[in-house]
ZAMIDREN-699594 format. One record per residue: residue in three letters; x, y, z of N, C-alpha, C, CB in turn. Coordinates in steps of 0.05 Angstrom, whole numbers, plus 5000, padded with zeros to 4 digits. Each point is the difference from the previous one (the first is absolute). Glycine has a CB too. Layout:
REM ZAMIDREN-699594
<residuo ALA, n_xx X, n_yy Y, n_zz Z, ca_xx X, ca_yy Y, ca_zz Z, c_xx X, c_yy Y, c_zz Z, cb_xx X, cb_yy Y, cb_zz Z>
...
***
This chain:
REM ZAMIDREN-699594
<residuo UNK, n_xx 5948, n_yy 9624, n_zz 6396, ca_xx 5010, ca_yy 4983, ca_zz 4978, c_xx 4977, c_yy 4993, c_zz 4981, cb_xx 5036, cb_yy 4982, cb_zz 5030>
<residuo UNK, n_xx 4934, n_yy 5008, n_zz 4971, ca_xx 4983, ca_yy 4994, ca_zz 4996, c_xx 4985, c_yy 5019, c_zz 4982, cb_xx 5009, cb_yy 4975, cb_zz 5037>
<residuo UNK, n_xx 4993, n_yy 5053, n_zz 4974, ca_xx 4991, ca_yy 5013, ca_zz 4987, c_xx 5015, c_yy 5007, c_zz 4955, cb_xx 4988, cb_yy 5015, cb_zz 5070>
<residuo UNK, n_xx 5032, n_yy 4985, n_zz 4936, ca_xx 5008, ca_yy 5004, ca_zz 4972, c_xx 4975, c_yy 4982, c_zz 4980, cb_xx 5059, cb_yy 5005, cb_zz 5016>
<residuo UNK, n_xx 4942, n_yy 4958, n_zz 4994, ca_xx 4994, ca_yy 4991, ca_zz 4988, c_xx 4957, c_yy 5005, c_zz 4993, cb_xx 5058, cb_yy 4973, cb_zz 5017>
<residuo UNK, n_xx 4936, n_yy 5025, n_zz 4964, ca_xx 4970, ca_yy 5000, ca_zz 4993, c_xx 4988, c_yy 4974, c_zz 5013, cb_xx 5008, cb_yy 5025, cb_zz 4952>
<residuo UNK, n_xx 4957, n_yy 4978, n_zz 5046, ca_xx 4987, ca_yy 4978, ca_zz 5010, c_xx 5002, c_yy 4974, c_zz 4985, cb_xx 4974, cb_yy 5032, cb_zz 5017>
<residuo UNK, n_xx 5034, n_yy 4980, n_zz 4959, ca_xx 4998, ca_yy 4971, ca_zz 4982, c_xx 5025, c_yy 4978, c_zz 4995, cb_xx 4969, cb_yy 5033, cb_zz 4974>
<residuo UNK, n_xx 5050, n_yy 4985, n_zz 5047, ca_xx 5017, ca_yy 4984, ca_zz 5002, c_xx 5012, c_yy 4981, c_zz 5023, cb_xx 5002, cb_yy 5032, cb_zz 4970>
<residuo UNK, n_xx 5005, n_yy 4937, n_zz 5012, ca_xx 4998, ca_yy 4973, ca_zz 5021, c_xx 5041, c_yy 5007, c_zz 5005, cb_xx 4944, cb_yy 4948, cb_zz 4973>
<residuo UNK, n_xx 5049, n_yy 5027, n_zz 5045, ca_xx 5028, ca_yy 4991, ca_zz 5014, c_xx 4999, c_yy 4977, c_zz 4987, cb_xx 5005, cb_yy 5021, cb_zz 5046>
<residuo UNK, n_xx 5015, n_yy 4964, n_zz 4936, ca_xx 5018, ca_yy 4974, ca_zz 4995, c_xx 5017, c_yy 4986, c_zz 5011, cb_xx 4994, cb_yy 5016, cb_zz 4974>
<residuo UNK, n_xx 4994, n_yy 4962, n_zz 5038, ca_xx 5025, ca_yy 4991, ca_zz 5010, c_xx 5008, c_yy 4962, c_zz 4992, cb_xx 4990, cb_yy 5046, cb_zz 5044>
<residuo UNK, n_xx 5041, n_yy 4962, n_zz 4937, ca_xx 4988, ca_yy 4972, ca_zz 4992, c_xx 5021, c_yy 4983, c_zz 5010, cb_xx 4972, cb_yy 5012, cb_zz 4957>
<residuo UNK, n_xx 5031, n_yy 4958, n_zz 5044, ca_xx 5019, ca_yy 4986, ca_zz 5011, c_xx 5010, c_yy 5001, c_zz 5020, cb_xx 5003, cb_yy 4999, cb_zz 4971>
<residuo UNK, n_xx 4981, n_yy 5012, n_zz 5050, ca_xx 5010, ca_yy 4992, ca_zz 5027, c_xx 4989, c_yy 4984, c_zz 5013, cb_xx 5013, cb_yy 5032, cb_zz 5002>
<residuo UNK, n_xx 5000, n_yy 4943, n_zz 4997, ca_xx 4998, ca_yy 4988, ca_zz 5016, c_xx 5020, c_yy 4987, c_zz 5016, cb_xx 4969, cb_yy 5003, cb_zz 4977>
<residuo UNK, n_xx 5031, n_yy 4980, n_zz 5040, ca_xx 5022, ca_yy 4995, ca_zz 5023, c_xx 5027, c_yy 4986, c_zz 4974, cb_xx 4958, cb_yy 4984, cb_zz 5057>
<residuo UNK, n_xx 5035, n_yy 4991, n_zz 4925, ca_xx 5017, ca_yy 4990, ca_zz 4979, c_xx 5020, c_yy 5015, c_zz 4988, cb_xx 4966, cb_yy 4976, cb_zz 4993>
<residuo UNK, n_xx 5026, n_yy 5048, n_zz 5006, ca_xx 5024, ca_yy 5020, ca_zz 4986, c_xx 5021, c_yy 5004, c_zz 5022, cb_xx 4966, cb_yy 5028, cb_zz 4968>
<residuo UNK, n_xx 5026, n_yy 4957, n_zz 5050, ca_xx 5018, ca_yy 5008, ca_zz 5021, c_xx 5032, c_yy 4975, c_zz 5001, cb_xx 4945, cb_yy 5025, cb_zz 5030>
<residuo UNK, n_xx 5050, n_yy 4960, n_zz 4957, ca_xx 5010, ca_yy 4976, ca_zz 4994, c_xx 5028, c_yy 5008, c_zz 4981, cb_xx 4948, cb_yy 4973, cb_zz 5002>
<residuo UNK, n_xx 5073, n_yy 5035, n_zz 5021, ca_xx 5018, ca_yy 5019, ca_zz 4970, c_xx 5022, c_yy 4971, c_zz 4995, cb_xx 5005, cb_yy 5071, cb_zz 5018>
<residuo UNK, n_xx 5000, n_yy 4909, n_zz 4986, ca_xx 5005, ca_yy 4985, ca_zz 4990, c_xx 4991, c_yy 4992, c_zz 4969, cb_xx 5007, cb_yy 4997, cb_zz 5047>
<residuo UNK, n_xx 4970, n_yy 5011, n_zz 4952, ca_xx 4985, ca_yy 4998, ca_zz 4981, c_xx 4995, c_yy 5028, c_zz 4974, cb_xx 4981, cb_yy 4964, cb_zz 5042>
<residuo UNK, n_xx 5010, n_yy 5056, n_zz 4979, ca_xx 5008, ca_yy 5027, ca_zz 4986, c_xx 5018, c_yy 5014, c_zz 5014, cb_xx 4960, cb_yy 5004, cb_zz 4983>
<residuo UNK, n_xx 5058, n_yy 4997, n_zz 5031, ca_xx 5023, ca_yy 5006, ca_zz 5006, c_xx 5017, c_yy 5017, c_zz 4990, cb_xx 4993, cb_yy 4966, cb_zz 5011>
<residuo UNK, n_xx 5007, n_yy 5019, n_zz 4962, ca_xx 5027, ca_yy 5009, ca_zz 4985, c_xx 5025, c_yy 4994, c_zz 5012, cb_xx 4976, cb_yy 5035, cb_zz 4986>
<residuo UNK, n_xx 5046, n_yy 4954, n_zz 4993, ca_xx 5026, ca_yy 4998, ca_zz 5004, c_xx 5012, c_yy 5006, c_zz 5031, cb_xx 4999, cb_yy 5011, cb_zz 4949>
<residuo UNK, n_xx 4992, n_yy 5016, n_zz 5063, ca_xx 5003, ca_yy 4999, ca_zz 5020, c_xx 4983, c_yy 4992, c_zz 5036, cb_xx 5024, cb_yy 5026, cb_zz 4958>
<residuo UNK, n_xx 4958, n_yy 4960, n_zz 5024, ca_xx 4975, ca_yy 4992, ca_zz 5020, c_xx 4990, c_yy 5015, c_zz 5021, cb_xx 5015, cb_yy 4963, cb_zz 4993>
<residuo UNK, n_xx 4976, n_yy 5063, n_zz 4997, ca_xx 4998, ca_yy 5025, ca_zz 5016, c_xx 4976, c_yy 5009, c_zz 4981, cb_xx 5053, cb_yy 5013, cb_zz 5022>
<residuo UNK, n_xx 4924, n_yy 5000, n_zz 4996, ca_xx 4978, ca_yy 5020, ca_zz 4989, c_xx 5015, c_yy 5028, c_zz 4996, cb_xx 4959, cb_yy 4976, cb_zz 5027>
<residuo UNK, n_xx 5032, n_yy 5039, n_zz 4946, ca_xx 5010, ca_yy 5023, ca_zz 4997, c_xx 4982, c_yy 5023, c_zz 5016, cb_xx 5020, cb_yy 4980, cb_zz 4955>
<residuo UNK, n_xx 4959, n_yy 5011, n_zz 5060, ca_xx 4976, ca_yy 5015, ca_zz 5010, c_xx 4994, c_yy 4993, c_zz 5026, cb_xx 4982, cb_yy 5004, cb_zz 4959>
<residuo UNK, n_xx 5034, n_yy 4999, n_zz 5063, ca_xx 4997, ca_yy 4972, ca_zz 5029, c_xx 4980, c_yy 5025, c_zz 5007, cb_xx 5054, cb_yy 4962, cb_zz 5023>
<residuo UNK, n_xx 4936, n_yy 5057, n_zz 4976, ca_xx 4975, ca_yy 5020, ca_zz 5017, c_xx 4982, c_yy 5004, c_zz 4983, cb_xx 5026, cb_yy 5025, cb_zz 5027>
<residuo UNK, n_xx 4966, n_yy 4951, n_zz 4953, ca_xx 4985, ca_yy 5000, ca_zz 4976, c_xx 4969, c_yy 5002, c_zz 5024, cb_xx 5038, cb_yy 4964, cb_zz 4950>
<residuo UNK, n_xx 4960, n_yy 5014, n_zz 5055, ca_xx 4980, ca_yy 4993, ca_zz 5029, c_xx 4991, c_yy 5024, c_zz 5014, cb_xx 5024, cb_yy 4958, cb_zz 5012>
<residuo UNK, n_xx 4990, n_yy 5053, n_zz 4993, ca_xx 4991, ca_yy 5024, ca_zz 5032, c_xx 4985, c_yy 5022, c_zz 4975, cb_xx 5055, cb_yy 5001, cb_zz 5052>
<residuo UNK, n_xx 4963, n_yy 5011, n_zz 4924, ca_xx 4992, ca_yy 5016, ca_zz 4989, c_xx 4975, c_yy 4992, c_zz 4979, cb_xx 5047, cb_yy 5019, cb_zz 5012>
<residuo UNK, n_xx 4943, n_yy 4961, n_zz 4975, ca_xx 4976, ca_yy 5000, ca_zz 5000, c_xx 4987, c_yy 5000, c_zz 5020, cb_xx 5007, cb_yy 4985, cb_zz 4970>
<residuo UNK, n_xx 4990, n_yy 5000, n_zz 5047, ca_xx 4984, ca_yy 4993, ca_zz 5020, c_xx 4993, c_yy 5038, c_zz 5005, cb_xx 5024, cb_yy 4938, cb_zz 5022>
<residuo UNK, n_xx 4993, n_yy 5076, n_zz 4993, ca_xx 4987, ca_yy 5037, ca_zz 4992, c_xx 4985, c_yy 5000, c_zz 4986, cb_xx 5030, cb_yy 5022, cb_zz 5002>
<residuo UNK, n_xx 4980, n_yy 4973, n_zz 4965, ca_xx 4980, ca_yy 5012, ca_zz 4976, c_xx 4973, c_yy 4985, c_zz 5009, cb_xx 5038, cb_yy 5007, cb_zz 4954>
<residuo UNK, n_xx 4968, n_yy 4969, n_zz 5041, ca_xx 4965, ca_yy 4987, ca_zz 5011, c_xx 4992, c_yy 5014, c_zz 5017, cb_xx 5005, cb_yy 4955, cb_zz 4997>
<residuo UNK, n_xx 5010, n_yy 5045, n_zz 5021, ca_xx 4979, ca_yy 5022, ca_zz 5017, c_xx 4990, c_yy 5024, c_zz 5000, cb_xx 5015, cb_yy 4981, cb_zz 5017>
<residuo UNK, n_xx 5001, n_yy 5029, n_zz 4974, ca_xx 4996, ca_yy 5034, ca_zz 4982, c_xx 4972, c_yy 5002, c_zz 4982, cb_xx 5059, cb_yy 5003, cb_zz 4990>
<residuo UNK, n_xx 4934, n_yy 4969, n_zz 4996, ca_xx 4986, ca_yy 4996, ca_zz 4979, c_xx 4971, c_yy 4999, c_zz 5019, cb_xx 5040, cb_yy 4972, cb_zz 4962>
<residuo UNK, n_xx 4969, n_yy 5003, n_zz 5052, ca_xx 4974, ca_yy 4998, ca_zz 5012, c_xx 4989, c_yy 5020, c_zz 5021, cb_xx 5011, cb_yy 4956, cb_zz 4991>
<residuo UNK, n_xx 5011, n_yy 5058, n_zz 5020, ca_xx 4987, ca_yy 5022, ca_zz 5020, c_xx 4988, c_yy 5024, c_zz 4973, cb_xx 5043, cb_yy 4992, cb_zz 5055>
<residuo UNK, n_xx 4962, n_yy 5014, n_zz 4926, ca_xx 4985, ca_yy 5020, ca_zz 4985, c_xx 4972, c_yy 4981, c_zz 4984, cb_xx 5052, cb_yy 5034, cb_zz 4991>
<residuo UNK, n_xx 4951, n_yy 4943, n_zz 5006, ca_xx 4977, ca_yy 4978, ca_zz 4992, c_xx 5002, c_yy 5002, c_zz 4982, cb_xx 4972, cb_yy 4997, cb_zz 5023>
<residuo UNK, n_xx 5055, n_yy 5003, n_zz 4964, ca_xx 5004, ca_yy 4992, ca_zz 4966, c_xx 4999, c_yy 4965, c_zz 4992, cb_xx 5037, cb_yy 5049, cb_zz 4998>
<residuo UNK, n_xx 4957, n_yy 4950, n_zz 4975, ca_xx 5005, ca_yy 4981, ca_zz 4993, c_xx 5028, c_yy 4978, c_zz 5007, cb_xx 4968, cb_yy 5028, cb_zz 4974>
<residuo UNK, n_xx 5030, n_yy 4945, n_zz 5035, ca_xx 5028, ca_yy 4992, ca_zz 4998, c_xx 4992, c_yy 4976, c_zz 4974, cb_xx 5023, cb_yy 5012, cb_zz 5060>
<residuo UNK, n_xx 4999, n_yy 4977, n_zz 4929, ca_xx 5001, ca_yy 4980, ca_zz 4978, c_xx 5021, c_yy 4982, c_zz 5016, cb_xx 4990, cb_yy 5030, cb_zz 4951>
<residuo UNK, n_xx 5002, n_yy 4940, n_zz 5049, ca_xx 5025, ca_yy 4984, ca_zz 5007, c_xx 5003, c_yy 4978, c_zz 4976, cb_xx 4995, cb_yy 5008, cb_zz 5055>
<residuo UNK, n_xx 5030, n_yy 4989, n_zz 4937, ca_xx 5000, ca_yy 4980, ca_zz 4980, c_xx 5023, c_yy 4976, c_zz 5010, cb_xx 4985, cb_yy 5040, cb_zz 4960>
<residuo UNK, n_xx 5012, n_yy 4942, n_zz 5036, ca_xx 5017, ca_yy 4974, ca_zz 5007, c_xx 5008, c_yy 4986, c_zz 4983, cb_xx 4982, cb_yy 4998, cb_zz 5032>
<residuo UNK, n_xx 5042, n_yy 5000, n_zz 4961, ca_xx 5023, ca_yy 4983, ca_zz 4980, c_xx 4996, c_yy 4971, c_zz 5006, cb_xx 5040, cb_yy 5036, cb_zz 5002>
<residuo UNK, n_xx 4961, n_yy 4952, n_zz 4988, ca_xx 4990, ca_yy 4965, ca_zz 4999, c_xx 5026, c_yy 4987, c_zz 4978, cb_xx 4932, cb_yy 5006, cb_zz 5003>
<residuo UNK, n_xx 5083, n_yy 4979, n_zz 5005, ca_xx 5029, ca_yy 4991, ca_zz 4981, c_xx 4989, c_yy 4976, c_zz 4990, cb_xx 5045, cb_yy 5018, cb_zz 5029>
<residuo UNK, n_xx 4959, n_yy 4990, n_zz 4947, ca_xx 5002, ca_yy 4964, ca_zz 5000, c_xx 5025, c_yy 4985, c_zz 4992, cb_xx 4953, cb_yy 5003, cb_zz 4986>
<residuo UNK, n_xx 5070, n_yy 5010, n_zz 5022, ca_xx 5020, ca_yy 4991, ca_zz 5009, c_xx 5003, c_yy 4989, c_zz 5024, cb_xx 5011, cb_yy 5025, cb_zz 4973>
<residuo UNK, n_xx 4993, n_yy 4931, n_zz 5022, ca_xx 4996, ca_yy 4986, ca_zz 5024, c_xx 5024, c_yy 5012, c_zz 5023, cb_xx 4979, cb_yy 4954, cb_zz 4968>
<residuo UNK, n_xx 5037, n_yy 5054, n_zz 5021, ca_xx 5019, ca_yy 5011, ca_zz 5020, c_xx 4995, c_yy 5029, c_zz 5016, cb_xx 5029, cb_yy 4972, cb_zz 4969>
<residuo UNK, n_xx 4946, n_yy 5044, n_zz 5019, ca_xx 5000, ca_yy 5026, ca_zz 5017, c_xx 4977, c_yy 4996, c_zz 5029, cb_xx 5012, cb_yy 5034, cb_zz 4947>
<residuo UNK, n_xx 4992, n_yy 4981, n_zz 5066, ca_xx 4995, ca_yy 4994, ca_zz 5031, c_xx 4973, c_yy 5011, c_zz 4992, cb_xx 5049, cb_yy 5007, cb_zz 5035>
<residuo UNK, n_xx 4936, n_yy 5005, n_zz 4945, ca_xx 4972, ca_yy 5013, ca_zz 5001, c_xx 4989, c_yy 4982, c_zz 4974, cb_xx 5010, cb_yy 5058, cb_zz 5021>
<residuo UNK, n_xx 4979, n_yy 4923, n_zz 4994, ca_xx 4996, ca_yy 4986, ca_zz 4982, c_xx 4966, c_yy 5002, c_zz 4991, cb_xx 5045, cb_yy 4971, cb_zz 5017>
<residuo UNK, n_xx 4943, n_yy 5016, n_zz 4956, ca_xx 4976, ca_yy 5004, ca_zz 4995, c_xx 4979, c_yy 4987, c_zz 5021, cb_xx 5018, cb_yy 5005, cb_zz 4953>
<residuo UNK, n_xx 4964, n_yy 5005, n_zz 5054, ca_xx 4981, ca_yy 4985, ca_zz 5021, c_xx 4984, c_yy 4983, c_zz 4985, cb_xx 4997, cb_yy 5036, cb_zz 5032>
<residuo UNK, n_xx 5006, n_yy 4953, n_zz 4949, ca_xx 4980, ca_yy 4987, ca_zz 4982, c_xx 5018, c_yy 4982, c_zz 4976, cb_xx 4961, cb_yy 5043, cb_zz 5010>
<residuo UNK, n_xx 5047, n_yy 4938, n_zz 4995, ca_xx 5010, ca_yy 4992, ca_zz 4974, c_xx 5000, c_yy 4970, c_zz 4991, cb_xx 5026, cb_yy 5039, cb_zz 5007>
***
């Protein structure tokens, strides 16, 4: 799998964190994740990434909506 990709290329992975898990919150109408094996199948790619020793990127969403479950760590 690893191979297609070049050295210069990172892994992204943004907004995961446990809060998105909050489907009351992101839910939607039907309070259901559209992705429930979102988890297992990164968790592979991360690993995929790191067993070839590619770059990974992690980025983290901060709301500053008092009502979202990922809230800013600083405010």
């Amino acid at each position: 799998m690893m191979a297609a990709f070049g050295d210069e290329t990172a892994l992204m992975l943004i907004d995961v964190q446990k809060g998105v898990n909050d489907t009351a919150f992101y839910g939607g109408p039907n309070g259901r994740r559209n992705n429930p094996e979102a988890e297992v199948r990164l968790a592979e790619l991360l690993g995929a990434f790191r067993r070839a020793d590619r770059q990974v990127v992690v980025v983290q969403h901060d709301s500053r909506d008092p009502a979202s479950p990922i809230k800013l760590a600083l405010e």
